[in-house]
C-alpha positions in Angstrom: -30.3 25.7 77.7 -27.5 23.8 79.6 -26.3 25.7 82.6 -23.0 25.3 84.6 -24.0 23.1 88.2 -21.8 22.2 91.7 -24.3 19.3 91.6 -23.0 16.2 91.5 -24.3 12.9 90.8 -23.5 10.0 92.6 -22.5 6.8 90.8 -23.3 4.9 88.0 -23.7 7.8 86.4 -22.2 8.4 83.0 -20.0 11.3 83.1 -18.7 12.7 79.6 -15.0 14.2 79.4 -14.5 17.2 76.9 -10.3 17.4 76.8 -9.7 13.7 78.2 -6.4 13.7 77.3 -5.4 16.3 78.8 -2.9 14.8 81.4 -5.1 16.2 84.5 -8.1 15.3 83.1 -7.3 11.9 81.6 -6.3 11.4 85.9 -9.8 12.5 86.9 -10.9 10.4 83.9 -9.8 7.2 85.8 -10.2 8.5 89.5 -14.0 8.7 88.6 -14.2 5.3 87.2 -12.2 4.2 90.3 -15.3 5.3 92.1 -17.7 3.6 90.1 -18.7 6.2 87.6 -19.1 5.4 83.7 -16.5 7.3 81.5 -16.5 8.6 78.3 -14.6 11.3 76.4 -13.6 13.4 73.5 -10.3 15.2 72.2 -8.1 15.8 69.5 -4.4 15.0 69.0 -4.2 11.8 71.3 -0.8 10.2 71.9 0.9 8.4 74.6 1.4 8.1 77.8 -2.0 9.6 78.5 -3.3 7.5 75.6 -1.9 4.5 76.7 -3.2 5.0 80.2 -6.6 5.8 79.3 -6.5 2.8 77.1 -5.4 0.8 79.7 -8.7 2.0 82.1 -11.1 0.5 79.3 -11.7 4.4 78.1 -12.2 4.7 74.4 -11.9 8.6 73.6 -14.0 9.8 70.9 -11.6 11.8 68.3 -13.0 15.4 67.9 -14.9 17.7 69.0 -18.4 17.4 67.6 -22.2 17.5 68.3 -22.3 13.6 67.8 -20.2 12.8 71.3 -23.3 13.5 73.4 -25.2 11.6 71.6 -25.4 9.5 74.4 -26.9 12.0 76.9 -24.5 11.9 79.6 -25.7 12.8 83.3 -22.8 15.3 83.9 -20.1 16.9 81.4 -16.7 18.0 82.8 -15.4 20.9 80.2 -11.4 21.0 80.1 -10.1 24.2 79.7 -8.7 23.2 76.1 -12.4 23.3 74.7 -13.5 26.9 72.9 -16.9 27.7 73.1 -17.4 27.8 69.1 -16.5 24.2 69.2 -19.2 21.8 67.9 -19.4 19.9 70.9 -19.4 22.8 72.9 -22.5 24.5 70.9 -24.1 21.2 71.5 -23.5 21.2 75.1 -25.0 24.3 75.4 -27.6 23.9 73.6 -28.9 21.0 75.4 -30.1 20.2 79.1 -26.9 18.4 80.0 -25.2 20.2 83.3 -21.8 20.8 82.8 -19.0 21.9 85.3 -15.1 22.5 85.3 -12.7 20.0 86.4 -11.1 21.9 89.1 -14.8 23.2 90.8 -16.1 19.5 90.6 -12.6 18.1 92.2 -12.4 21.4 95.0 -16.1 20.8 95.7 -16.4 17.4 96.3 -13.3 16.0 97.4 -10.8 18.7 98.6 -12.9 20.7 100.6 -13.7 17.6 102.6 -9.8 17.0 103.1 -6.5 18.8 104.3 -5.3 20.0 100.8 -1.9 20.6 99.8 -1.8 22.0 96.6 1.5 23.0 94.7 1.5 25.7 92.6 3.8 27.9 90.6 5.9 28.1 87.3 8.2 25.4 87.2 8.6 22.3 89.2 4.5 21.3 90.3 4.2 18.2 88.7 7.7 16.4 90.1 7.0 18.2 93.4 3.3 17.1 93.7 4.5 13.1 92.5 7.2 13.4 95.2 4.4 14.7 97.9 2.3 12.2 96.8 4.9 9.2 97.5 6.0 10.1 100.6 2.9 10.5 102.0 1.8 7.2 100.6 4.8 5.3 101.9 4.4 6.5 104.9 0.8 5.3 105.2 -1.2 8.2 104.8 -3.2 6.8 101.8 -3.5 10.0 100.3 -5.8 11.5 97.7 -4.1 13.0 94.6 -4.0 14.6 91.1 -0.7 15.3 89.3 -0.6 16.2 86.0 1.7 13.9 84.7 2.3 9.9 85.3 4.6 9.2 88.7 6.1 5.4 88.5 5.1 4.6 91.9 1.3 4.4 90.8 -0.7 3.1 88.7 -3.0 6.1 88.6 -2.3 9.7 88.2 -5.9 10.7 90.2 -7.2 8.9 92.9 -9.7 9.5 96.0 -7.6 7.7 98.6 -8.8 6.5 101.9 -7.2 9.0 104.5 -7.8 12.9 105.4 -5.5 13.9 103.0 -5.4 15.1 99.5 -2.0 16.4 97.3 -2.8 17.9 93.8 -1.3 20.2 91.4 -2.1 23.7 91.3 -2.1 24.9 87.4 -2.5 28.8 86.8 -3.9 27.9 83.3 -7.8 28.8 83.6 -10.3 26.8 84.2 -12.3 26.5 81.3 -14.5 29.0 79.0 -17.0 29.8 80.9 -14.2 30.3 84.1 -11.3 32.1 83.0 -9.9 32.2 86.9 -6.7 29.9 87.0 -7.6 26.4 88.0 -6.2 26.5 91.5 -9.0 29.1 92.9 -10.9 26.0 93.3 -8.5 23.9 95.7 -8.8 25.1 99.4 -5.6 25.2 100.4 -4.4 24.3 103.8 -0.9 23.8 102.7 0.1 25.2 99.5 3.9 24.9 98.1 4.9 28.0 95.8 8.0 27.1 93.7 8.2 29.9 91.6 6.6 32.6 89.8 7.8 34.0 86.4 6.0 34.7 83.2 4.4 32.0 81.0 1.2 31.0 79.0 1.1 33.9 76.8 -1.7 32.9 75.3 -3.4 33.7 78.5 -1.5 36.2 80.4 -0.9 39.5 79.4 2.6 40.3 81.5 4.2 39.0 84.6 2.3 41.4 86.8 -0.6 39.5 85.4 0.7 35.9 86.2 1.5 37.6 89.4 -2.4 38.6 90.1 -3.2 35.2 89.3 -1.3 33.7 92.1 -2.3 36.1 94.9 -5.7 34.4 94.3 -4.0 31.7 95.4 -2.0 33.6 98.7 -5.6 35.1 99.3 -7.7 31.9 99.6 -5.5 30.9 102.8 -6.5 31.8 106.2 -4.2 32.7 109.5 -4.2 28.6 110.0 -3.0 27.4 106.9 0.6 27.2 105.9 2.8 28.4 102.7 5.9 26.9 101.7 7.5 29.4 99.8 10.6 29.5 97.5 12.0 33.1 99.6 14.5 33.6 97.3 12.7 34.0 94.2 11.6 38.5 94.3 7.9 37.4 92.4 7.5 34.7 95.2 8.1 37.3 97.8 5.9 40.0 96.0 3.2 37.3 95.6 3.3 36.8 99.3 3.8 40.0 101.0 -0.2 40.2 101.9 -0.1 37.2 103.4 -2.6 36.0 106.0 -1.7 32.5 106.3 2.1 31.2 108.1 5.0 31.0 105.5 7.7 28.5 105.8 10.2 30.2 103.5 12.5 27.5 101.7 15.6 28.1 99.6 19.1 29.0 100.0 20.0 30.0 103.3 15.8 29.9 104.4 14.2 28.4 107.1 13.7 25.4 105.0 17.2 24.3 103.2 19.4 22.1 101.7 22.7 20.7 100.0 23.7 18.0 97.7 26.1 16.2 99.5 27.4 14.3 96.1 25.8 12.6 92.6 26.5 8.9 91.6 27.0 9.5 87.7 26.6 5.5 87.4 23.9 5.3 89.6 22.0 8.6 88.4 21.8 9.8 91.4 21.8 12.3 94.5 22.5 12.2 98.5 21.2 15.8 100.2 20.3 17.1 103.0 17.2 18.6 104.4 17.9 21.4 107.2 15.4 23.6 109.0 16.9 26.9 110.8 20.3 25.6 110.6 19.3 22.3 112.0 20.0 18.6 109.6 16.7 16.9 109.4 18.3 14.3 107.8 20.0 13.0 104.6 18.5 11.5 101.9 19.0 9.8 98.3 17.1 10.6 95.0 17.1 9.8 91.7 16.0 13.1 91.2 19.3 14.7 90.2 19.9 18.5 90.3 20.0 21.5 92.4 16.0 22.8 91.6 15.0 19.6 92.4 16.8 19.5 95.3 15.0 22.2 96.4 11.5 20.6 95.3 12.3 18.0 97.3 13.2 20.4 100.3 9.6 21.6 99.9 8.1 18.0 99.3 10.2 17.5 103.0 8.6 20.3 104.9 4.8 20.2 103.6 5.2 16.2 104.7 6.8 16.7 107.9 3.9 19.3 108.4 1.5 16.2 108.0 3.6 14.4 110.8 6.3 12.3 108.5 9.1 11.1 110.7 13.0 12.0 108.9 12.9 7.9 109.2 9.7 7.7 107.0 11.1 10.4 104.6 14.0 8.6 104.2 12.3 5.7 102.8 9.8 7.7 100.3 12.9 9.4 99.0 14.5 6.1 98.1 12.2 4.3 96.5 11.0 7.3 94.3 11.0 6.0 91.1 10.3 9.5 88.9 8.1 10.8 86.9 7.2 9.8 83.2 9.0 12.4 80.9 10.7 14.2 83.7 14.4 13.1 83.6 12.5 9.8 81.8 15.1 7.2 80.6 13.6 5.7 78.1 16.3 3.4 76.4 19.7 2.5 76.0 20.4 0.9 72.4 24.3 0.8 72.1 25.0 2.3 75.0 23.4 5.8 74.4 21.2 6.6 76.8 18.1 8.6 75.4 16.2 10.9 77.8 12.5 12.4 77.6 11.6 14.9 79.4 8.6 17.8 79.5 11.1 20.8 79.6 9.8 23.8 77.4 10.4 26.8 79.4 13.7 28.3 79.3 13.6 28.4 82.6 12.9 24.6 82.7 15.3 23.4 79.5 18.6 25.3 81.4 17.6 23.0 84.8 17.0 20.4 83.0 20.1 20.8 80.8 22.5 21.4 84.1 20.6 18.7 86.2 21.8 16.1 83.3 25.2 17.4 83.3 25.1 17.0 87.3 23.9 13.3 86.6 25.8 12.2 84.0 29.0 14.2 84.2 31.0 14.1 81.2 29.4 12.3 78.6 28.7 14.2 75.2 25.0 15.3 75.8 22.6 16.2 73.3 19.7 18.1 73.3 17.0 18.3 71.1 14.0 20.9 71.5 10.3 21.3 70.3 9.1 24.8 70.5 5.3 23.0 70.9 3.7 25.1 74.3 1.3 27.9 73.4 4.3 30.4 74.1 7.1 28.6 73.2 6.0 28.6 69.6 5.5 32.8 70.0 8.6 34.7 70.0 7.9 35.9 73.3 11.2 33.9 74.9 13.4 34.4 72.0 16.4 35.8 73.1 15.9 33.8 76.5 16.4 30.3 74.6 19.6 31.5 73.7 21.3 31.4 77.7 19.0 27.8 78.2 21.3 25.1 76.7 24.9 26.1 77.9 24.8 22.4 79.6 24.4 21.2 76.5 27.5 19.6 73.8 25.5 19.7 70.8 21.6 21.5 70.3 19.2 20.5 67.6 15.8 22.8 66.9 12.8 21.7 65.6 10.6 23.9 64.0 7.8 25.4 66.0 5.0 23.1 66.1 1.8 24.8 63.8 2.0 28.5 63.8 -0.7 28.6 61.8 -2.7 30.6 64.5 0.0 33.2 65.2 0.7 36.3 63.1 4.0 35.7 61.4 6.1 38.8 63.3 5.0 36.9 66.7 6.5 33.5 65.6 9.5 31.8 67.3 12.5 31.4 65.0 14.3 28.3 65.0 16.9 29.9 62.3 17.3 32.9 65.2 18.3 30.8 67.9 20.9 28.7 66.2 22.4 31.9 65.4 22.3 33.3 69.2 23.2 29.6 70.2 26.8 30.2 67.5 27.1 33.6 69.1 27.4 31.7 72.9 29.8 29.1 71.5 27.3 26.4 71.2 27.0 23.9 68.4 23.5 24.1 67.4 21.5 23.0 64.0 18.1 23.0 63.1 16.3 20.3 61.0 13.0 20.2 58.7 11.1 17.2 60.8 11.6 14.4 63.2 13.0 12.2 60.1 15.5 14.4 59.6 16.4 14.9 63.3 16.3 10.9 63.9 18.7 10.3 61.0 21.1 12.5 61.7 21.3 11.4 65.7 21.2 8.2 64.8 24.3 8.4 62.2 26.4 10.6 65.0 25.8 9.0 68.4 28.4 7.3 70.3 28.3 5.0 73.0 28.2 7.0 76.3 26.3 9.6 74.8 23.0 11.3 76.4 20.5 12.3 74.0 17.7 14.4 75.7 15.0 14.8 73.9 12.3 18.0 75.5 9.2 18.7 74.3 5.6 18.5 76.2 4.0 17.5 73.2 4.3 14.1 71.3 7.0 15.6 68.9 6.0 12.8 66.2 7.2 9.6 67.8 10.6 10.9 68.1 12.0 9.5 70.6 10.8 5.3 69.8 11.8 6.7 66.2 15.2 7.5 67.6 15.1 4.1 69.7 14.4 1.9 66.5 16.8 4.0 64.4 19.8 3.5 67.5 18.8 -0.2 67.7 19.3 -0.7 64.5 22.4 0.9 63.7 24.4 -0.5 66.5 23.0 -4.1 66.0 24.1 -3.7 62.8 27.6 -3.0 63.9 27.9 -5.6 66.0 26.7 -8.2 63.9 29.8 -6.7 61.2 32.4 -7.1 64.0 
């Protein structure tokens, strides 16, 4: 029988992904094969970017979950945390003398405990935080070592082993895997860790918000009186989370030690000069396209855990600048006819009022759209029901999607689409819901106006939406300007 290992074996050995896709583990997918390893994988449900990227590294992903993917006897298995032990594959695995390990023991164990890790953990904000940490760094010449779940336009990778003493990754509370139900950044030793913000999430998982809260004291607890914390003060959870301490805290937020303020937003430019202070004192002022008052505190945090590292305001300065974002956070992805359509991850309601307000910040006055897939594990339960209602204020005019298969939830724990149109009427918001993505496309495409913003949220592929939408805008307004 297989049995879970540290072991790891040097390359060319074949290791097998369970869960490629996944957008951390389609990352370690190509870091390995950076390193020399041969890659394979398996998942379900594969669509771009992370298709696209794995494509692009040469890895064909096996589609499913059955016995026949290790047919080829790897020499290691990596298990995402998206595989359930009554899968086929999984019931293979196990049956078999193939080792297998998690992602995040296999990364903590033999790269970041070699390194000075900064790790960057907490509700909202890790993934554009961690690309921005990993950017500076790099521009500044620190070569860094990285894994962020998502795909920053800087790289070409979204994992890689880098060549100095330094490594920046993204701490995910999810769990590890099956046979590890800890939360994925247990495995990380932290010498810097960035907490952004704690708040309840992955009900699937979690039973409250004390129980989110135990999960990130593992965290606080794996730090010793050396290591530093750069934690968002102002946020109570962050503070309980904290109070235990060992480890330094740099405390960051409105009137912290760590600050800032947004000294103006470009609406034609899409984007934003702040300032970085520390205990009253500028560090310096900056410009980002990262637009938005919680991401100019993300970047506040980026600031300090790279000035810890020994980046000069000058060098800072740079990284900021030539930042160019994160795929599907505050993603421009076309402008047919003058509207401009935005994709971005948002599915929290925490995240889709930011989000929402941050695109008001950049784009001012122009009609903007928003168009919302209840697609996560808990947005699909009606857990954040009555929250949704207060998340898209920024917004002119709000189309629902139906939740995205509820098969697996018991009907009186579904989201309601139909519900939060009404509570959306209630607040003075113009809000619809439609039957599919055809539906949804049509009807945008029929209404837009030049100068509109159509932002389009979801953290799933919502069914080709958005190059729907593209084609469908392209179209029409071609179409008029061929009649004129």
């Amino acid at each position: 029988m297989s049995q879970p290992t540290s072991a790891f074996p040097p390359p060319p050995a074949t290791v097998h992904l369970m869960g490629i896709c996944g957008t951390a583990m389609g990352a370690f997918a190509g870091m390995l094969q950076d390193l020399g390893y041969t890659i394979t994988g398996s998942d379900t449900g594969i669509y771009p970017p992370m298709s696209t990227y794995l494509h692009g590294l040469g890895i064909d992903v096996m589609e499913g979950f059955v016995s026949g993917n290790l047919r080829h006897m790897p020499d290691l298995v990596v298990v995402g945390n998206v595989i359930r032990k009554t899968y086929d594959e999984a019931q293979a695995l196990l049956g078999s003398d193939i080792p297998y390990t998690s992602m995040p023991q296999l990364l903590g164990d033999a790269f970041l405990e070699q390194a000075h890790s900064i790790v960057v953990a907490g509700t909202h904000g890790k993934t554009t935080t961690t690309a921005i940490e990993m950017w500076l760094l790099e521009s500044a010449g620190r070569d860094p070592g990285f894994l962020v779940g998502g795909i920053a336009k800087n790289f070409d990778r979204t994992a890689r082993a880098g060549g100095g003493d330094v490594w920046v990754i993204e701490g995910d509370e999810y769990d590890t895997a099956f046979f590890d139900k800890r939360p994925k950044f247990v495995h990380y030793h932290p010498n810097t860790a960035i907490l952004t913000s704690v708040e309840f999430d992955h009900a699937d998982i979690y039973d409250d918000l004390d129980h989110v809260k135990r999960s990130f004291r593992l965290l606080v607890d794996a730090m010793g009186e050396d290591d530093v914390l750069i934690a968002r003060w102002d946020d109570p959870n962050v503070r309980d989370v904290c109070k235990d301490a060992a480890c330094t805290i740099w405390t960051y937020g409105p009137e912290q030690e760590w600050d800032g303020r947004i000294e103006g937003v470009d609406t034609d430019r899409g984007v934003m000069r702040f300032t970085v202070t520390r205990k009253g004192e500028d560090v310096g002022t900056f410009e980002s396209i990262m637009v938005g008052e919680h991401n100019l505190y993300n970047q506040v945090a980026a600031a300090a855990a790279a000035i810890r590292q020994g980046v000069t305001p000058e060098q800072l300065a740079e990284g900021f600048a030539t930042f160019q974002g994160i795929k599907r956070r505050q993603e421009v992805r076309g402008e047919p006819g003058r509207v401009t359509v935005i994709d971005d991850f948002a599915h929290h309601p925490t995240a889709v009022k930011v989000t929402l307000e941050a695109l008001r910040q950049r784009f001012g006055s122009r009609r903007l759209w928003a168009i919302w897939e209840p697609r996560s594990n808990t947005s699909r339960r009606n857990t954040f029901q009555k929250a949704y209602a207060k998340a898209f204020d920024a917004a002119d005019q709000v189309i629902i999607a139906p939740p995205h298969d509820t098969s697996r939830i018991a009907p009186e724990l579904r989201f309601s689409a139909e519900q939060l149109v009404e509570d959306l009427a209630d607040r003075g918001v113009d809000a619809m819901t439609l039957p599919g993505v055809d539906a949804i496309v049509a009807t945008v495409a029929a209404q837009a106006q030049p100068m509109d913003v159509v932002a389009v949220l979801s953290n799933g592929g919502f069914g080709g939406l958005h190059d729907k939408l593209l084609t469908a805008l392209s179209e029409r307004f071609d179409v008029l300007s061929q009649v004129r």
